[in-house]
Rosetta silent file (secondary structure, phi, psi, omega in degrees, C-alpha in Angstrom):
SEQUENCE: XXXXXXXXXXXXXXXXXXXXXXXXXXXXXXXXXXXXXXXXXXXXXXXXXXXXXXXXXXXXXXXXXXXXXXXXXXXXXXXXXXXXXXXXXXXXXXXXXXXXXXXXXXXXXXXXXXXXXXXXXXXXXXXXXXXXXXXXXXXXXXXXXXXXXXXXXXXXXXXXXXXXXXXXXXXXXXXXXXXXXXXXXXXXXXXXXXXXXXXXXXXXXXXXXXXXXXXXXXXXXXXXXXXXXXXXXXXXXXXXXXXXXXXXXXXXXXXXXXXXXXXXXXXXXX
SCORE:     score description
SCORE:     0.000 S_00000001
   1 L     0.000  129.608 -175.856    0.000    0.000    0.000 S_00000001
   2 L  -109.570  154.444 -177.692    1.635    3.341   -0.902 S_00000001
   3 L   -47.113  156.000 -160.517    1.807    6.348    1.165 S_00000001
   4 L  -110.650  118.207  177.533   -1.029    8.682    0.506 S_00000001
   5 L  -113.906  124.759 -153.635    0.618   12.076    0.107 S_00000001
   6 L   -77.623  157.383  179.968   -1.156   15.240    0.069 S_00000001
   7 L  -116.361  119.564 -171.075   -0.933   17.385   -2.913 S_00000001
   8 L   -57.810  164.527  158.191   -1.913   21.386   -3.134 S_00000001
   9 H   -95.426   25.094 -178.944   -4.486   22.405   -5.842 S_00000001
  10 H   -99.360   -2.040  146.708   -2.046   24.654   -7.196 S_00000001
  11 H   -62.542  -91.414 -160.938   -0.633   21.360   -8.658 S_00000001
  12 H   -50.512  -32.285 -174.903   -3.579   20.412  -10.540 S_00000001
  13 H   -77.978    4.128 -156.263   -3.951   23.711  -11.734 S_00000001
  14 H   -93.276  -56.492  165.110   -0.449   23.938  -13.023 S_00000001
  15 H   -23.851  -41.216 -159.649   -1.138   20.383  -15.088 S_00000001
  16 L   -98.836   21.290 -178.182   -3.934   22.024  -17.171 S_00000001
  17 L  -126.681  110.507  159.652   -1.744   25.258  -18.645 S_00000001
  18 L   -65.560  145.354 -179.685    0.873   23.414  -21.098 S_00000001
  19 L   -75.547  153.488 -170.087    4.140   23.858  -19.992 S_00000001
  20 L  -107.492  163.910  167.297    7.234   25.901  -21.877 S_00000001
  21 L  -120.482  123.042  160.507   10.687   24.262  -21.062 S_00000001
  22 L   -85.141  -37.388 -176.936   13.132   26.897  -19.777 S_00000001
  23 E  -127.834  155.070  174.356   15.926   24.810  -19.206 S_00000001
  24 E  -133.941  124.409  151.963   16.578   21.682  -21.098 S_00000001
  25 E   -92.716  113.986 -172.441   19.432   18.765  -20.362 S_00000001
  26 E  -122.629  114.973  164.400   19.921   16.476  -23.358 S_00000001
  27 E    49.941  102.591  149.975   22.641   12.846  -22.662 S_00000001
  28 E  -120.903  120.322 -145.287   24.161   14.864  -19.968 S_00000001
  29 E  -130.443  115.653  172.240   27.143   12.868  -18.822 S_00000001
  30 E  -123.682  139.269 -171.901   29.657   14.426  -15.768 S_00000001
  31 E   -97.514  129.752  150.337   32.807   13.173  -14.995 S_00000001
  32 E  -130.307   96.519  164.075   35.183   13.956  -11.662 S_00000001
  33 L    91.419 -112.085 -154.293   38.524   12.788  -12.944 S_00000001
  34 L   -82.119  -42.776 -157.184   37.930    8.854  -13.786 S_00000001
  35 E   -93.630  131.338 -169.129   34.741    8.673  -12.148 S_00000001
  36 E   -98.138   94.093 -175.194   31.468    8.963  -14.544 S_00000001
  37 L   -95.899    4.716  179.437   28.942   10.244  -11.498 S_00000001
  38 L  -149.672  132.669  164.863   26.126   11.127  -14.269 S_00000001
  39 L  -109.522  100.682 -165.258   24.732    9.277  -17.273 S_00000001
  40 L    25.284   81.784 -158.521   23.515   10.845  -20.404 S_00000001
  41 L  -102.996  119.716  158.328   20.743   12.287  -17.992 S_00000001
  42 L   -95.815  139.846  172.232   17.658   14.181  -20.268 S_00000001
  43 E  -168.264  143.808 -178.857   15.504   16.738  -18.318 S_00000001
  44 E  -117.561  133.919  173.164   13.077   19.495  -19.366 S_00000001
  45 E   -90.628  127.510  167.821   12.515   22.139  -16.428 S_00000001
  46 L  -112.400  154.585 -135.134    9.650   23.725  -17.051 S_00000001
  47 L   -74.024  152.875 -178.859    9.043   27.515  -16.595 S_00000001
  48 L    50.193   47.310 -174.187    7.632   28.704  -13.754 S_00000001
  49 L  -119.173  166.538  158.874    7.137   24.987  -12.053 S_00000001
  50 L  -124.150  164.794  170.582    8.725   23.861   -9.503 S_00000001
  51 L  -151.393  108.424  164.272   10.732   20.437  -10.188 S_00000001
  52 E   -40.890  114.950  146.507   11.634   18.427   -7.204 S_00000001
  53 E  -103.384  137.215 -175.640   14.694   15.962   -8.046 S_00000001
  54 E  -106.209  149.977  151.569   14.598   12.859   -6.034 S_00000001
  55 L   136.786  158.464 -137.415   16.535    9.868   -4.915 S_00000001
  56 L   -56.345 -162.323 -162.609   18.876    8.165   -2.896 S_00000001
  57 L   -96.371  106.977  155.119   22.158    9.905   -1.359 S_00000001
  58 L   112.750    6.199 -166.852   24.967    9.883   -3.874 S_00000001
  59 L   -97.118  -13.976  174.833   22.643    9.152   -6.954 S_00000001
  60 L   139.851  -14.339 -151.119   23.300   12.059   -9.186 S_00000001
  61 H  -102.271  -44.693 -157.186   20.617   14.954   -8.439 S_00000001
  62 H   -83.262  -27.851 -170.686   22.774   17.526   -6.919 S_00000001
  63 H   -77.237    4.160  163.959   25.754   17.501   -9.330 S_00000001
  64 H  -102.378   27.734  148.155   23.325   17.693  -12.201 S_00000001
  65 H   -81.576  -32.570  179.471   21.671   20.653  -10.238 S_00000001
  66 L   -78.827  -13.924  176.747   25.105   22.289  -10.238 S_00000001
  67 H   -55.203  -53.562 -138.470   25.249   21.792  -14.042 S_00000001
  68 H   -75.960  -11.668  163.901   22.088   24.025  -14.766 S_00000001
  69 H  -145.301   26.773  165.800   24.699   27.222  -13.517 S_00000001
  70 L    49.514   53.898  174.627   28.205   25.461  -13.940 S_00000001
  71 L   -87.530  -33.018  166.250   29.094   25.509  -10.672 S_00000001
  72 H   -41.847  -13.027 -171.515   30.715   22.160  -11.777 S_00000001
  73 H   -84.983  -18.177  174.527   33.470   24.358  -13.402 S_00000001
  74 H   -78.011  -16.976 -172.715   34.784   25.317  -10.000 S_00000001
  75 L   -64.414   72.940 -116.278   35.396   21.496   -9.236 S_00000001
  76 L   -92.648  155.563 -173.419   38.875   21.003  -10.244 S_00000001
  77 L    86.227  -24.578 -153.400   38.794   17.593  -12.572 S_00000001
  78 E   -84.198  147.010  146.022   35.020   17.936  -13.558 S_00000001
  79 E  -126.478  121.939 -174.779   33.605   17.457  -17.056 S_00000001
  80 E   -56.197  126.417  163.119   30.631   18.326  -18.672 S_00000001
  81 E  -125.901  148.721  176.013   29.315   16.261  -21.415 S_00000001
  82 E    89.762  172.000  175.635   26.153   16.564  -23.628 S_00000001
  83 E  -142.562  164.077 -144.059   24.128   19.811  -23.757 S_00000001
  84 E  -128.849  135.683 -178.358   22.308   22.184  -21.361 S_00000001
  85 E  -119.645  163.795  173.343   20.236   24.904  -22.689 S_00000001
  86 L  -161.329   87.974 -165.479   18.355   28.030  -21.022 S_00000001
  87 L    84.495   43.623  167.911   15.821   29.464  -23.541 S_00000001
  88 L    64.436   51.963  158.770   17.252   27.243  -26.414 S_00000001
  89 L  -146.554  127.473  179.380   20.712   28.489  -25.460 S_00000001
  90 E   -62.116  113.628  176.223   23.885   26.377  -24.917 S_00000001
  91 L   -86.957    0.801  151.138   24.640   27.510  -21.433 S_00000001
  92 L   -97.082   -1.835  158.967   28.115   25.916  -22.134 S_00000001
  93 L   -53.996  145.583 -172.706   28.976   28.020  -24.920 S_00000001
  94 L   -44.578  -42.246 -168.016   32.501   29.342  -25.233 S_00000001
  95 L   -75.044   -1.256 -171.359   30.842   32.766  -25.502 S_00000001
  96 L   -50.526 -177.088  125.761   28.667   32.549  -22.581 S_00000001
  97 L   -95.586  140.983 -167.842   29.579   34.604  -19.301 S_00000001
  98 H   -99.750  -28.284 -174.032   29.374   32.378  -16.323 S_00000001
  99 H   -78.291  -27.875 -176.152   29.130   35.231  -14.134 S_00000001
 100 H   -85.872  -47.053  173.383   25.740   36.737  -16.004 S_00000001
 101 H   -38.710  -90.412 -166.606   24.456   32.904  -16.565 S_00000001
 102 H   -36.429  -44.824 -175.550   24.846   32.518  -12.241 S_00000001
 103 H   -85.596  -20.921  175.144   22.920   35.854  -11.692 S_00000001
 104 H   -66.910  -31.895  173.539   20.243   34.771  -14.665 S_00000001
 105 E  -146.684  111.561 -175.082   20.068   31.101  -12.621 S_00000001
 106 E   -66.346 -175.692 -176.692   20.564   31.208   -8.722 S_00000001
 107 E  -158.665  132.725  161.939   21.520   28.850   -6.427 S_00000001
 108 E  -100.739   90.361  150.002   20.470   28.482   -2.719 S_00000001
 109 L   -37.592  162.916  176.927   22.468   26.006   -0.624 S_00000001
 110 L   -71.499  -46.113  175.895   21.553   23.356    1.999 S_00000001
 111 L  -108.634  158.367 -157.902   23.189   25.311    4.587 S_00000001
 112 L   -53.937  175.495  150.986   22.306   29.049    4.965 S_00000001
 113 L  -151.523   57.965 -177.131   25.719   31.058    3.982 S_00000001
 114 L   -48.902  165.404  170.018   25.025   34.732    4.512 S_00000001
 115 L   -55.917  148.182  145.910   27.712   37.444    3.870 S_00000001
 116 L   -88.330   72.472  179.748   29.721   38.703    7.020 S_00000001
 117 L  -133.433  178.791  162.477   27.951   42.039    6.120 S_00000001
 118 E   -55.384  153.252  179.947   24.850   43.798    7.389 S_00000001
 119 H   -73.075   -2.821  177.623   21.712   42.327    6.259 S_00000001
 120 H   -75.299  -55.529 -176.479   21.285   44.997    3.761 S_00000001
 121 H   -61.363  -45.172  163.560   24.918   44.853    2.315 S_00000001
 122 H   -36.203  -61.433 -175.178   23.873   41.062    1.833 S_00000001
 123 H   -85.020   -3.942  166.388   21.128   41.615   -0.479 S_00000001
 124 H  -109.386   21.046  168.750   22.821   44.332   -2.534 S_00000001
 125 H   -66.948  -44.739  179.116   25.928   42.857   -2.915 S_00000001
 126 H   -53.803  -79.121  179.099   24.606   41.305   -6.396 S_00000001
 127 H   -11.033  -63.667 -142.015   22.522   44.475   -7.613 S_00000001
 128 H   -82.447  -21.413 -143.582   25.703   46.211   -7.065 S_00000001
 129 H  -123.857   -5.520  179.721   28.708   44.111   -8.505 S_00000001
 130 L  -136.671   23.006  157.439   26.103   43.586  -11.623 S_00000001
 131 L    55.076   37.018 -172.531   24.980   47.112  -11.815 S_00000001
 132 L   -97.921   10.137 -163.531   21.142   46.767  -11.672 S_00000001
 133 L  -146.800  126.820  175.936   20.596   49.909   -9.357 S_00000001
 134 L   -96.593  -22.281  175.449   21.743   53.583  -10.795 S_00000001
 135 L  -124.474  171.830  164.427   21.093   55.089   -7.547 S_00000001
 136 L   -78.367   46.635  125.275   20.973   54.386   -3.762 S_00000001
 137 L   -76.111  -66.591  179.405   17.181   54.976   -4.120 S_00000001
 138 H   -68.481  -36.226  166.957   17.199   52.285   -6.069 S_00000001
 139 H   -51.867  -23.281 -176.091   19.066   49.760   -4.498 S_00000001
 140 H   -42.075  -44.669 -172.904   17.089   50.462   -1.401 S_00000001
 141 H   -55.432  -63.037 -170.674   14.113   49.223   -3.716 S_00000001
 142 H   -24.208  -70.725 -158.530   15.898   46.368   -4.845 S_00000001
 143 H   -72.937  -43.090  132.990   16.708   45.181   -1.437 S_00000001
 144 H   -11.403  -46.120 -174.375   13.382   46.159    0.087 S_00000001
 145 H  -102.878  -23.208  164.789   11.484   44.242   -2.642 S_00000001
 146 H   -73.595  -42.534 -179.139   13.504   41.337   -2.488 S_00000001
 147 L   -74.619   -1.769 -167.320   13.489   40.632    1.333 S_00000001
 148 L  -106.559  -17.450  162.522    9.805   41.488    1.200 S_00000001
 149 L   -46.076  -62.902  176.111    9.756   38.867   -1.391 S_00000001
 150 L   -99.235    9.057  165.240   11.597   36.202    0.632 S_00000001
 151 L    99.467   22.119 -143.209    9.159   36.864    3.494 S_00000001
 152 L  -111.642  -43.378  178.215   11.853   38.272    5.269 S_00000001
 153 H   -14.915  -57.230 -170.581   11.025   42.571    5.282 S_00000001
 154 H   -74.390  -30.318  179.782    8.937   42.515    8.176 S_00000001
 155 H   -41.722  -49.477 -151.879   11.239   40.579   10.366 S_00000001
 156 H  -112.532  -21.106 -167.513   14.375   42.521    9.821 S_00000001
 157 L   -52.769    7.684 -158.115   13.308   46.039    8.621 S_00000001
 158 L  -118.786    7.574 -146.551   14.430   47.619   11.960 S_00000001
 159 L  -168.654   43.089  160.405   17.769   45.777   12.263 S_00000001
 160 L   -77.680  -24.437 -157.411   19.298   46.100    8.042 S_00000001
 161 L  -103.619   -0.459  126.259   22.435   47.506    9.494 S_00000001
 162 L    12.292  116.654  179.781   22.770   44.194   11.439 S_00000001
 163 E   -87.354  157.204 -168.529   24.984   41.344   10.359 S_00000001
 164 H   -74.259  -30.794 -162.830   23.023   38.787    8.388 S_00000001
 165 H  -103.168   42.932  124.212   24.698   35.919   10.291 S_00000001
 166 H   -23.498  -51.616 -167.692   22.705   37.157   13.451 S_00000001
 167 L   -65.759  176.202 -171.175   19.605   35.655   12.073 S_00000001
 168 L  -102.364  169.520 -147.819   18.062   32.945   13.441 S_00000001
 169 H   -76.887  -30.793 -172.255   18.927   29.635   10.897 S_00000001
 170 H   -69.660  -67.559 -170.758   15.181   29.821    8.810 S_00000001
 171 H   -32.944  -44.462  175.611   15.775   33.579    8.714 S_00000001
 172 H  -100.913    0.521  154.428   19.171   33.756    6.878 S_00000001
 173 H   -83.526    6.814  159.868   17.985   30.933    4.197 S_00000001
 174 L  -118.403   40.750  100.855   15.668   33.467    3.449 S_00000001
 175 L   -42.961  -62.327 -175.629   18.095   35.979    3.447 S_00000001
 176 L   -78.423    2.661  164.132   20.222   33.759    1.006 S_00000001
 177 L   -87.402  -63.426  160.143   16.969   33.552   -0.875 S_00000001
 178 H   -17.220  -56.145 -149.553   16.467   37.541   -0.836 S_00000001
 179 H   -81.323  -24.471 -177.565   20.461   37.523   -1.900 S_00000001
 180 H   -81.255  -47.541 -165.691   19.271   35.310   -4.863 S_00000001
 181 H   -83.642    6.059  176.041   16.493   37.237   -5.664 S_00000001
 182 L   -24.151  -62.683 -162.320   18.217   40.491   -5.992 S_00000001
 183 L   -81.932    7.927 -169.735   19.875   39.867   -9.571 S_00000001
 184 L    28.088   67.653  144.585   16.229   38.879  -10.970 S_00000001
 185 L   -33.047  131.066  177.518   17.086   36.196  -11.662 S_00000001
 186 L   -91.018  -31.006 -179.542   14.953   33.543  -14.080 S_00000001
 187 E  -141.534  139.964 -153.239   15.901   30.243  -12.235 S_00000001
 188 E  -135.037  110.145 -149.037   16.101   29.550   -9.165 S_00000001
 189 E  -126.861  126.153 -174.705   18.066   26.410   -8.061 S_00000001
 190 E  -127.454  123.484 -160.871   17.947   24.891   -4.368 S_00000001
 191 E  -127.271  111.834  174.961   19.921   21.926   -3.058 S_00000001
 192 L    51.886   56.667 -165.450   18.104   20.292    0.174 S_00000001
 193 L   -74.739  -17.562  173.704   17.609   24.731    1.177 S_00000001
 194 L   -71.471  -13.461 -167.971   15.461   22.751    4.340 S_00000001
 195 L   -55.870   16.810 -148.720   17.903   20.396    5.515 S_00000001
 196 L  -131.594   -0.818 -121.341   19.719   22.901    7.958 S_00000001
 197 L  -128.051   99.046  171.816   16.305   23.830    9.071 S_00000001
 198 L   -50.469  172.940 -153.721   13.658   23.170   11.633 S_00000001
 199 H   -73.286  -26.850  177.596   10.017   21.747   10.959 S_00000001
 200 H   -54.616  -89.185  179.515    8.683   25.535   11.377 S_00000001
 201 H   -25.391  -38.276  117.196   11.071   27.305    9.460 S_00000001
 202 H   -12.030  -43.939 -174.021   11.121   24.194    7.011 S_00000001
 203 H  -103.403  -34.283  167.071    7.259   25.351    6.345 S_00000001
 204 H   -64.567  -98.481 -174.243    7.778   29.337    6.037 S_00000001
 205 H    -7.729  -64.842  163.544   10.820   28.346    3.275 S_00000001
 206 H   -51.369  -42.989 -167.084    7.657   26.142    1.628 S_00000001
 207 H   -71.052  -41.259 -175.548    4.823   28.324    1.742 S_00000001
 208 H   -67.663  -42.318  163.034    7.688   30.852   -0.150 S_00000001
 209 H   -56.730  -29.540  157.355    8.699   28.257   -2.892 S_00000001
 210 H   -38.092  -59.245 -156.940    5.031   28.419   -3.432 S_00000001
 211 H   -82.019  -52.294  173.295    4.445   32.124   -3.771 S_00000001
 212 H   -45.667  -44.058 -161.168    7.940   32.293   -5.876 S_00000001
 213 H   -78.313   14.255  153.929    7.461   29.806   -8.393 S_00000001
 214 H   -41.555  -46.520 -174.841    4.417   32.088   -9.545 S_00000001
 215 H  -114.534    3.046 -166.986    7.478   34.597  -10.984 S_00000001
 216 L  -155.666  154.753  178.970   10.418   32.329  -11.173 S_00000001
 217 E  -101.228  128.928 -173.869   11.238   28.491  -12.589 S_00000001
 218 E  -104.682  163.276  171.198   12.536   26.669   -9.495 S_00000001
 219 E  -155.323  122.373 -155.043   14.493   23.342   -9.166 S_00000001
 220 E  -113.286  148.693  172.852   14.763   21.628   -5.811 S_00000001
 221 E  -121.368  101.249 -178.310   17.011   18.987   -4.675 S_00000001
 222 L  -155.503  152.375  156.661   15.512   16.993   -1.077 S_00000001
 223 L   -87.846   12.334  166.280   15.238   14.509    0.705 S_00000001
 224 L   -95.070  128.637  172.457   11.694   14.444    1.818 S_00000001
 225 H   -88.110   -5.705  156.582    9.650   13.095   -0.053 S_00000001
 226 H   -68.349  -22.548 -169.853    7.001   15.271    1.915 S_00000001
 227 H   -87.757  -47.654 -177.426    8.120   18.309    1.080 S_00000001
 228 H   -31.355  -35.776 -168.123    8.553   16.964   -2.851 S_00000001
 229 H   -99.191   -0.093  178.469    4.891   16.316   -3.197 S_00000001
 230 L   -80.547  -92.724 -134.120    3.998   19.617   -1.184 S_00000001
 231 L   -50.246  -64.888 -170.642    6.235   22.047   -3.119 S_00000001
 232 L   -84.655  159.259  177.995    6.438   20.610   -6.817 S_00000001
 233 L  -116.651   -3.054  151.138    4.349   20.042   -9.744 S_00000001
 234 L  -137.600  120.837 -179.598    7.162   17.869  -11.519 S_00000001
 235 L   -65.981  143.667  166.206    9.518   15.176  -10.483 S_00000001
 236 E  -151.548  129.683 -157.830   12.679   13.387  -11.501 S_00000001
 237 E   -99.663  136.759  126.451   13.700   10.096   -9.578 S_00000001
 238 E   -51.892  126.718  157.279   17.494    9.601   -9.736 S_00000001
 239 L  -157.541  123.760  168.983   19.146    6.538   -8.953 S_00000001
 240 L    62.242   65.630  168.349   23.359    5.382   -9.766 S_00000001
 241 L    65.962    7.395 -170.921   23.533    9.139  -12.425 S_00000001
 242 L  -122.791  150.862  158.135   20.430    8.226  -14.410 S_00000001
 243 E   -67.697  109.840 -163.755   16.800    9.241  -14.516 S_00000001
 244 E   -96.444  -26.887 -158.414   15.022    6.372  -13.817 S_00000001
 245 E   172.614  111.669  151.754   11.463    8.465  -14.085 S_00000001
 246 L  -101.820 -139.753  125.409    9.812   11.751  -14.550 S_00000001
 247 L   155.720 -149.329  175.375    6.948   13.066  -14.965 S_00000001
 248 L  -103.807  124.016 -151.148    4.341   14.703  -12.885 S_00000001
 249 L   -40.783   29.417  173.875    4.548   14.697   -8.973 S_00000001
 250 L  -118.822  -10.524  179.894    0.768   13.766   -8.193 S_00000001
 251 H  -119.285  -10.059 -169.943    1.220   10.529  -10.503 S_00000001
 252 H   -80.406  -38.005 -154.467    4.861    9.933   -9.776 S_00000001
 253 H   -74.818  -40.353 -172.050    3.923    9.830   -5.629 S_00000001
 254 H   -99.516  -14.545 -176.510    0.350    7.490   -6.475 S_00000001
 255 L  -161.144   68.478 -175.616    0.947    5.458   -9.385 S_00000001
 256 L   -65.414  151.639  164.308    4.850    5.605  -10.252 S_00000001
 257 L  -104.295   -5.032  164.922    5.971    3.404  -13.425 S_00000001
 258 L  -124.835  145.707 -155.542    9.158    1.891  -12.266 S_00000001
 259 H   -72.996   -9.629  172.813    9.113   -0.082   -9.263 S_00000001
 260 H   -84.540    2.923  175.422   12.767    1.574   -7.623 S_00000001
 261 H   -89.125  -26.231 -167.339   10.535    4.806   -7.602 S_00000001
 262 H   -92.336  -36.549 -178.797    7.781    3.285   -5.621 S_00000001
 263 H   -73.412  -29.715  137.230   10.144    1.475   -3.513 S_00000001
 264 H   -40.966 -120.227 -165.240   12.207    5.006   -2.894 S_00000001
 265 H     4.555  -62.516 -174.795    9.149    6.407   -1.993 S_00000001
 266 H   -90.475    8.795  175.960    7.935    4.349    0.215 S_00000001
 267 H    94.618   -7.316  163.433   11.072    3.854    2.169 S_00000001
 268 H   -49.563  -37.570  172.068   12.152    0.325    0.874 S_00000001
 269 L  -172.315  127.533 -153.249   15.468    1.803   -0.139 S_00000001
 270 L   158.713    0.000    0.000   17.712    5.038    0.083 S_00000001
């Protein structure tokens, strides 16, 4: 009997509007040194979704979450194979900029990692090193509309000249959310951001992955399979670099088609 997991109706309603693919991974294969840790892996994110990757520890979903902004390039040894696109654009072309790519698609970590600045100087470090604000009136905005954004505005507006790592632990991964959304970003890429996190704080950080992917295409990497069927409206099961099975979370969590997804799932093995 498989677990019965609840699903928002902002899921079903998500189902009936076909989806655009913002980012696409076609035979995406990554190597560290010797070792092949991903195999010709296809995946279409689609825009404004959120899409949960799933599956045991060590199976493949965060390094091909670091593909999707080439964070793999910091990784001394790693290589990218196959191609990754973001709006039908090779995000491994020679000509790209990796630094404008990283502010177009963000990245949240598992554990919070604020600035050792003020909580202000946090979220306008981006704006500012990437020139989005011609005045301090505007950066104010920026940072003001971003922390109000990450839920964060009311919390802190009395306390910006503050250091960010102050906050209590929920507080600065929405701070490091805030810090993401700064740069407007298009995609918005999160590996485990609850794991660090109690079950409250763990539930503000959801109800906000909610309200975001309304304006932004998200991509999640966890290890609950509770939060996966709250948060997302598409899935991708991982297991030894490969995709075993996507589709969409309300049929992957009740009626999966390969039996290592239903057996993930249900706690037989991971």
């Amino acid at each position: 009997m498989m677990e019965n997991f609840s699903l928002n109706a902002a899921q079903h309603s998500a189902a009936a509007i076909a989806p655009v693919s913002k980012m696409r991974g076609e035979k995406v294969a990554v190597f560290y040194g010797q070792k092949q840790a991903l195999f010709e892996v296809d995946l279409d994110v689609y825009e404004r979704q959120v899409t949960a990757l799933i599956g045991p520890s060590g199976c493949g979903k965060s390094t091909f979450l670091r593909t999707l902004n080439r964070m793999n390039d910091t990784v001394e040894g790693a290589k990218v194979k196959g191609r990754i696109t973001l709006d039908g654009e090779d995000i491994y072309d020679r000509a790209i900029d990796v630094v404008e790519l990283r502010a177009r698609v963000g990245m949240v970590f598992q554990k919070p990692n604020p600035f050792p600045k003020s909580i202000f100087d946090n979220v306008a470090y981006g704006p500012k090193i990437h020139g989005l604000a011609r005045s301090k009136a505007d950066l104010e905005e920026i940072v003001v509309t971003s922390l109000r954004k990450a839920g964060l505005f009311e919390e802190v507006k009395d306390r910006l000249d503050e250091p960010g790592t102050g906050l209590s632990g929920g507080q600065q991964q929405r701070l490091c959310i805030a810090r993401a959304i700064a740069v407007a970003p298009e995609v918005i890429l999160m590996d485990e951001p609850c794991s660090a996190l109690d079950p409250i704080a763990t539930a503000t950080v959801e109800e906000l992955i909610d309200e975001l992917k309304q304006n932004y295409t998200i991509v999640i990497v966890t290890h609950s399979m509770q939060q996966a069927a709250r948060v997302s409206q598409r899935t991708a099961m991982f297991h030894l670099g490969k995709i075993v099975e996507v589709g969409a979370t309300e049929k992957m969590f009740q009626n999966p088609d390969d039996k290592r997804t239903q057996d993930y799932i249900t706690g037989r093995f991971g």
